[in-house]
Phi, psi and omega in degrees: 000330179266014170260356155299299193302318190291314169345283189298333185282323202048058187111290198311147159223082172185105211243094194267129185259141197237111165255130213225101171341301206215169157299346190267315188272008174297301188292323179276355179288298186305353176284300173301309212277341155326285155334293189257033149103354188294126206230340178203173192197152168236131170261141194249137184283039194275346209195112191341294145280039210266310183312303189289001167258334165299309171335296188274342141325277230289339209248314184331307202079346177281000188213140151333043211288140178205147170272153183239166188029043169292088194260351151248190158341284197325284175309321168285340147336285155273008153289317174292292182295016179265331188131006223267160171234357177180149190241122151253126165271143173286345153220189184282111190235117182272007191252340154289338175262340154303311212270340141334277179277350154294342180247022183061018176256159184272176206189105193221097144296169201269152175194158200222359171231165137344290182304286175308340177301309194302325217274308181296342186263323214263325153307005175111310206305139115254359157235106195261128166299142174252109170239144357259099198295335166301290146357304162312295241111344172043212187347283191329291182314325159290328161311294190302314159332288208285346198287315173293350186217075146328324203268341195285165165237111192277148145240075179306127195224163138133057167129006190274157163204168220302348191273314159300346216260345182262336172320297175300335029103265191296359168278112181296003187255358179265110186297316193206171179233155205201133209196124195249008179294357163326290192222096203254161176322313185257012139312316180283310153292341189236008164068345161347040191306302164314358195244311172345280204309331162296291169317282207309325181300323177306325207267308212282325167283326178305327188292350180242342173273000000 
């Protein structure tokens, strides 16, 4: 799974997670997040259009698109005939990730102990979201995690922001960071495309230099 995942990221480590109000904000997000160098997004099923917001991103074409807060089967259906190119959970579902690998997506559950990590490497998985990681211990935690399961690979999410981001960065077990201060509610409510486009170009550089 994670040479699927990695595939579809090509390279990005810098992952903007978008819960997106209306459908009116898809096209100029996807525009901002383009702009300022963002090669993929998660859209979180968090929100009534969150299917017709993966669609219309996905159609945009600039970007890698994917759902988020995928809590069944179903919902990873319709993210994927929506345009989703990979699906994140926020825990470990073995009935999302059959159903996952039956549509040919990568798929990285959430997981917040030790214990859940084994459950997830002993499915098949190696690259596991670590949620909510700050909250968790953020580095620390992630350090203690990655030192016994050489093989996992994080996607840290969950309370991070641009202050974190070269710690999480410099862990050779971190594929990507995942992250919404890109593009927070009230950018979106107040339409703030240009701050979009700024914050994300910050988090994209910082993630390459």
């Amino acid at each position: 799974m994670t040479a699927g995942l990695a595939s579809v990221l090509a390279g990005a480590r810098i992952l903007p997670v978008l819960t997106v109000p209306s459908v009116a904000h898809a096209g100029p997000l996807a525009d901002a997040l383009t702009a300022g160098g963002a090669r993929c997004a998660e859209v979180t099923f968090r929100t009534p259009d969150a299917e017709h917001a993966v669609k219309a991103m996905a159609a945009h074409g600039g970007l890698a698109v994917g759902a988020g807060t995928v809590l069944t089967p179903e919902q990873a259906e319709r993210a994927v005939a929506a345009g989703a190119r990979f699906v994140v959970s926020p825990g470990h579902d073995a009935e999302v990730v059959a159903r996952c690998r039956e549509l040919g997506v990568p798929v990285v559950p959430g997981i917040a102990t030790a214990t859940e990590l084994m459950g997830a490497l002993r499915a098949g998985l190696d690259t596991v979201k670590l949620f909510p990681a700050e909250p968790l211990g953020g580095m620390g935690m992630l350090k203690a995690l990655a030192a016994p399961f050489p093989r996992a690979r994080f996607l840290p999410t969950g309370g991070i922001g641009p202050a974190h981001l070269s710690a999480y960065l410099s862990h050779p077990a971190v594929l990507a960071v995942g992250g919404s201060w890109m593009a927070t509610a009230d950018h979106l409510r107040r339409a703030d495309y240009t701050a979009i486009r700024r914050l994300t170009a910050e988090a994209v550089e910082r993630s390459t230099g």
